[in-house]
C-alpha positions as CSV (number, residue, x, y, z in Angstrom):
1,X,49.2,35.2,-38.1
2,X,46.0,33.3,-38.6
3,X,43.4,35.5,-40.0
4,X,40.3,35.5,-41.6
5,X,37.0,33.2,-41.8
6,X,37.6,30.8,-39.0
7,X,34.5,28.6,-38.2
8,X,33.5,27.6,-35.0
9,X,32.7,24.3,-36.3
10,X,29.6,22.3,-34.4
11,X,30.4,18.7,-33.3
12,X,28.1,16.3,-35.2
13,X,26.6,13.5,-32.9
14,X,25.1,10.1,-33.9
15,X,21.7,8.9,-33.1
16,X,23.6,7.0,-29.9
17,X,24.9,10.3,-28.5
18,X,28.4,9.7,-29.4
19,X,30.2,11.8,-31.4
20,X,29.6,11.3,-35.0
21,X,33.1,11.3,-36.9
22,X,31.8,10.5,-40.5
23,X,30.0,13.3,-39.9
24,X,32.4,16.0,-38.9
25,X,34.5,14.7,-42.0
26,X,31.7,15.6,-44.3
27,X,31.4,19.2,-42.1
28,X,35.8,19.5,-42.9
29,X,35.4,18.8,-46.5
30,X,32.8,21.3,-47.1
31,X,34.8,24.0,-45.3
32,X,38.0,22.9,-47.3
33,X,36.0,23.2,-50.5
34,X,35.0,26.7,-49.5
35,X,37.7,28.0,-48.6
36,X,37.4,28.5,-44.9
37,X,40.5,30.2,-43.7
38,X,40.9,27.6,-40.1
39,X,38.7,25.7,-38.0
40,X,38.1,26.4,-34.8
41,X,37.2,22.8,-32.7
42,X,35.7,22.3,-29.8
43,X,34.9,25.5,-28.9
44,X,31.2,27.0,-27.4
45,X,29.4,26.0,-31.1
46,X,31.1,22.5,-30.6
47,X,30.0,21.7,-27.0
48,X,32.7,21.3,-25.5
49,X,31.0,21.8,-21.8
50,X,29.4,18.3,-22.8
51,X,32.4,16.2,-23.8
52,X,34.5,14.7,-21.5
53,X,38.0,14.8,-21.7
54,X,38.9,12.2,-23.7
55,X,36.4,13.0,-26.7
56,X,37.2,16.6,-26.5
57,X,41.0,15.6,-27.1
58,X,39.9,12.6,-30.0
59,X,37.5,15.2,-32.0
60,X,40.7,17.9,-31.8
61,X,43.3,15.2,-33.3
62,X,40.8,13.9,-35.8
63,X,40.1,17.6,-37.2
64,X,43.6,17.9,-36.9
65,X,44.5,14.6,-38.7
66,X,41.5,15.2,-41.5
67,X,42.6,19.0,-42.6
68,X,46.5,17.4,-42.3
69,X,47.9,21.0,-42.4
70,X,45.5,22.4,-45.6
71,X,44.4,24.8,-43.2
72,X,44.9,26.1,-39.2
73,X,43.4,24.2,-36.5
74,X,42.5,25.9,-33.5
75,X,41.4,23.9,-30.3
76,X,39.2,25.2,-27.9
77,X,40.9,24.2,-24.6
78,X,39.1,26.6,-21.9
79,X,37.9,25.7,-18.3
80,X,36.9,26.8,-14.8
81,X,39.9,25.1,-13.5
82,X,43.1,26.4,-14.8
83,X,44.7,22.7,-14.3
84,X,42.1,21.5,-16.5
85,X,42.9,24.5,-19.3
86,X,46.3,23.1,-18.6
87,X,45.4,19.8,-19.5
88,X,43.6,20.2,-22.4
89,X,46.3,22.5,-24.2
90,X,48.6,20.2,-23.7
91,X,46.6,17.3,-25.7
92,X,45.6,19.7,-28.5
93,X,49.7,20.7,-28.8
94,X,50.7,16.7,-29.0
95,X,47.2,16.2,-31.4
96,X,49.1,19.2,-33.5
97,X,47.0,22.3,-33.4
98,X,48.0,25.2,-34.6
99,X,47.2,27.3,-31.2
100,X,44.7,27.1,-28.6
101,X,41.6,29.1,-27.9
102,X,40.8,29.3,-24.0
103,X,37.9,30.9,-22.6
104,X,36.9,32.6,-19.5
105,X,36.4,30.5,-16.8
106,X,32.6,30.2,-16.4
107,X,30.7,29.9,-12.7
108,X,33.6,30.5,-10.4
109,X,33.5,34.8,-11.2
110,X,37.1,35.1,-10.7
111,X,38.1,38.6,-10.4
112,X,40.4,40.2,-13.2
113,X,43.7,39.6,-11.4
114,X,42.3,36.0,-11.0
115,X,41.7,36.2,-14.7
116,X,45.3,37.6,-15.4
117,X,47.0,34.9,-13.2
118,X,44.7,32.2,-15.0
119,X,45.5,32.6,-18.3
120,X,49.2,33.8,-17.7
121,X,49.8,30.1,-16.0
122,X,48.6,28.8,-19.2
123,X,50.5,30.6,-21.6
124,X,53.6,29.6,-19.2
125,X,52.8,26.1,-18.7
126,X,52.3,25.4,-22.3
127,X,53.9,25.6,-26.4
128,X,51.1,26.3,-28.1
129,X,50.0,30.0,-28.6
130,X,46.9,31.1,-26.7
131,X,43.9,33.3,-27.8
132,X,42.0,34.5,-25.2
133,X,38.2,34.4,-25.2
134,X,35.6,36.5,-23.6
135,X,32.0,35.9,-23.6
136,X,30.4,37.3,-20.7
137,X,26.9,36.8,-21.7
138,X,27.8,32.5,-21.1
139,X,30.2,32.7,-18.6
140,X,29.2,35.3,-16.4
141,X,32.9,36.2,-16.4
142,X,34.3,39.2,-18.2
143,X,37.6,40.0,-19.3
144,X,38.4,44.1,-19.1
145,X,39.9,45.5,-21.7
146,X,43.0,46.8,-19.4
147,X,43.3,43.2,-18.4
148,X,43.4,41.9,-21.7
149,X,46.5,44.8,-22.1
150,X,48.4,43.2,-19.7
151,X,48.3,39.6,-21.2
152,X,48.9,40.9,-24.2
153,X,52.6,41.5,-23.0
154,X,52.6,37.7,-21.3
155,X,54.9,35.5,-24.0
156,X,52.9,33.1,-25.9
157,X,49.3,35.1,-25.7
158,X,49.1,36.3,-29.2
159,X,45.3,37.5,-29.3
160,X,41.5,37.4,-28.3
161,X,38.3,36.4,-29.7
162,X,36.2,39.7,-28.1
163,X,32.6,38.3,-28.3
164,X,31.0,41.2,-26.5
165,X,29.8,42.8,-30.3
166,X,31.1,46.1,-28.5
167,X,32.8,48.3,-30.9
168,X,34.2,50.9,-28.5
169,X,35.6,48.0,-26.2
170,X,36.8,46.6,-29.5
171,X,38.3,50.1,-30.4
172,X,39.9,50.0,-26.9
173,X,41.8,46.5,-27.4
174,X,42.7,47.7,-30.4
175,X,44.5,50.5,-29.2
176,X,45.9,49.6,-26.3
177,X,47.4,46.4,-27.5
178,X,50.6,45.6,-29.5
179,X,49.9,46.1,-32.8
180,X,50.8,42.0,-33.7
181,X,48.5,41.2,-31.0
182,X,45.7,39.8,-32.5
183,X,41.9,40.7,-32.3
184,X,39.0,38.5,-33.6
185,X,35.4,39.2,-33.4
186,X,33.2,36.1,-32.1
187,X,30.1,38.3,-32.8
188,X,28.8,37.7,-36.9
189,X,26.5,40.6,-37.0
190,X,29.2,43.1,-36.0
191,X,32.0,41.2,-37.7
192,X,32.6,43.6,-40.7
193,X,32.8,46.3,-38.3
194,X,35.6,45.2,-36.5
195,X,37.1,43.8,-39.6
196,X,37.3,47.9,-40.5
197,X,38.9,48.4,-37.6
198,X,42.2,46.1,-38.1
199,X,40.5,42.9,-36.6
200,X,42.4,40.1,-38.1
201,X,39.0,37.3,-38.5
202,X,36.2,36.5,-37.0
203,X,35.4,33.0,-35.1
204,X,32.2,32.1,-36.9
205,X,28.6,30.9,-36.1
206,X,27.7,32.2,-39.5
207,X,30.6,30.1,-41.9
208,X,29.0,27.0,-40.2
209,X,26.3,27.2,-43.0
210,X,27.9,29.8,-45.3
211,X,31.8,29.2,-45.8
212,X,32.3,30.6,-49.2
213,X,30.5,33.5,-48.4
214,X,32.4,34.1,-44.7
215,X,35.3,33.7,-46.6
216,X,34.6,36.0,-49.4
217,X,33.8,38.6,-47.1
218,X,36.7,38.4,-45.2
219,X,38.8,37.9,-48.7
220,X,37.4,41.6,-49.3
221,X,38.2,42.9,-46.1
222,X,42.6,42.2,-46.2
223,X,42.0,43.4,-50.4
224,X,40.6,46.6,-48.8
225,X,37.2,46.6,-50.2
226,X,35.6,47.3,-47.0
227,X,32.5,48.3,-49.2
228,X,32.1,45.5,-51.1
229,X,32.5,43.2,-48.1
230,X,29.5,45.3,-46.2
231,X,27.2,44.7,-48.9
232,X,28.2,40.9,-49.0
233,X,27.7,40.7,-45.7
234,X,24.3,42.5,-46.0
235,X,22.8,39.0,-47.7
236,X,24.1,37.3,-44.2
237,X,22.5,39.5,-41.9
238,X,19.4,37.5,-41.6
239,X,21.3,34.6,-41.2
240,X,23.3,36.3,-38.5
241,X,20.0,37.1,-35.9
242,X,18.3,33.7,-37.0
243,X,21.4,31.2,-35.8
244,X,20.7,33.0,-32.5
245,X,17.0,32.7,-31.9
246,X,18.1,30.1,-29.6
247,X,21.1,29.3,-27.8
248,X,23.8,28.5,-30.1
249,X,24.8,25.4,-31.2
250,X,21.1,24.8,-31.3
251,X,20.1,27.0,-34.3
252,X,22.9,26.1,-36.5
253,X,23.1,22.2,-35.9
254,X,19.1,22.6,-37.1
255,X,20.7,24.5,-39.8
256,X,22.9,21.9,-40.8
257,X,20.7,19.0,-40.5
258,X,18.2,20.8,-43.0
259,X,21.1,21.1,-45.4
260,X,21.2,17.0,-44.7
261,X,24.9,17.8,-43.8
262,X,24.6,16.1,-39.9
263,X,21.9,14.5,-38.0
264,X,19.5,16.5,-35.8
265,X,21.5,15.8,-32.3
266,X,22.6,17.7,-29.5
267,X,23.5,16.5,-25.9
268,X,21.6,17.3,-23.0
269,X,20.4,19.9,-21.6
270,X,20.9,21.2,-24.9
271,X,17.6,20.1,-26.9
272,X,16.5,20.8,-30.9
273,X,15.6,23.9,-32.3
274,X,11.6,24.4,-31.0
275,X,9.6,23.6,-33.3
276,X,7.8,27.3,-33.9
277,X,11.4,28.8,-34.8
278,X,12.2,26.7,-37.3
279,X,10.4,28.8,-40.0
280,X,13.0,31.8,-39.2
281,X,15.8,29.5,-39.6
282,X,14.8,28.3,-42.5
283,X,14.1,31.8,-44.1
284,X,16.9,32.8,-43.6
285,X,18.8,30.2,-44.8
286,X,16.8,30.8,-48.1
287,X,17.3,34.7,-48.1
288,X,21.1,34.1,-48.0
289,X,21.2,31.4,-51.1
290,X,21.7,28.1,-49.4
291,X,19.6,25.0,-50.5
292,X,18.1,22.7,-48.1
């Protein structure tokens, strides 16, 4: 079961717009040097909803090609089209990922049968195991925890990245669901919490710019020192609320760039981090230990 500190990594771009793949090595390495349980590609922090097809496909197989099997690579395959979703989770199985991660489809509201019928024809129409993701607040589309019960019984969905930062609808997956079904947060500030209640990881914002320490405190969690991993991740709460001040990936690529990691770019209509939350950022990059 994959498990643990799994980062939602960004996708570094060049000066040119293109993706930048020197970068995104540099990015891998630093994560394998930490210890970062998987990598999650492509997903929301990666902007996928700017690459086209073919680059989201390329940036999968490199990541896949770069970690060559050190650690899991999940690709984020989601769209508002299930043919699309189809597509996509395809590529990422012949690029070699480890399972897919396929969120909500944004725009369209589908209802939750829609939903259920949506993600089952993926899980039919593909190999690769499928996590569900819900993020409502971006997609305007949530997926109910009695849906999520059903899917949970569809072959080849094995779990869900639930990034409400609900504990009770967390609590609710939880029990409802087979217990080898699989529940990771997609929330950093309340990722502890749910790691105390049997989550299995979290897909992180956070391990972007603090990998040892993400993996640390999920290290404590599965050795049962539930204690020890709260007051480690007390030194990342700052951190947590700051990578958020603006829409994510926009926070954390400024994040990044400080650290001289990338360079400063996002595609359009994402823009840098304004100039008057930088200061934030920055602090609370210092509070948590990382030099820039």
């Amino acid at each position: 079961m994959l498990r643990g500190s799994l980062v939602a990594i960004v996708t570094p771009m060049r000066d040119d717009g293109a993706v930048d793949f020197a970068a995104l090595d540099r990015l891998l390495d630093f994560h394998l040097e930490a210890g970062t349980h998987g990598i999650v590609a492509v997903g929301t922090t990666g902007e996928a909803s700017t690459l086209d097809v073919d680059e989201h496909v390329a940036v999968i197989a490199h990541v896949v090609r770069r970690v060559s099997g050190r650690i899991p690579v999940i690709a984020g395959t989601g769209a508002n089209a299930t043919s699309e979703a189809v597509t996509l989770s395809r590529a990422a199985g012949k690029a070699g990922a480890t399972a897919c991660l396929v969120v909500t489809p944004y725009y369209n509201k589908p209802t939750q049968e829609g939903l259920f019928q949506h993600f089952d024809a993926i899980a039919r129409a593909i190999d690769l195991p499928v996590i569900l993701y819900n993020v409502p607040s971006r997609t305007a589309c949530d997926l109910l925890p009695e849906t999520v019960m059903r899917l949970a019984a569809v072959p080849g969905i094995v779990g869900i990245k639930e990034a409400t930062g609900n504990l009770d609808r967390a609590r609710a997956i939880r029990a409802g669901c087979p217990p080898d079904f699989a529940l990771y947060g997609g929330d950093d500030a309340t990722g502890v919490a749910l790691g105390c209640l049997g989550a299995q990881g979290v897909i992180s914002v956070t391990a972007n710019v603090a990998p040892r320490a993400m993996r640390e405190i999920w290290d404590a969690i599965f050795a049962g020192d539930l204690e020890g991993a709260r007051r480690q991740d007390e030194a990342l709460a700052g951190l947590h609320q700051a990578l958020f001040v603006e829409s994510n990936p926009i926070p954390v690529k400024w994040a990044l760039h400080a650290m001289g990691l990338i360079g400063p770019r996002l595609r359009l209509p994402l823009t840098p981090l304004s100039g008057h939350r930088r200061a934030a950022v920055r602090e609370a990059l210092q509070q948590a230990g990382i030099k820039l």
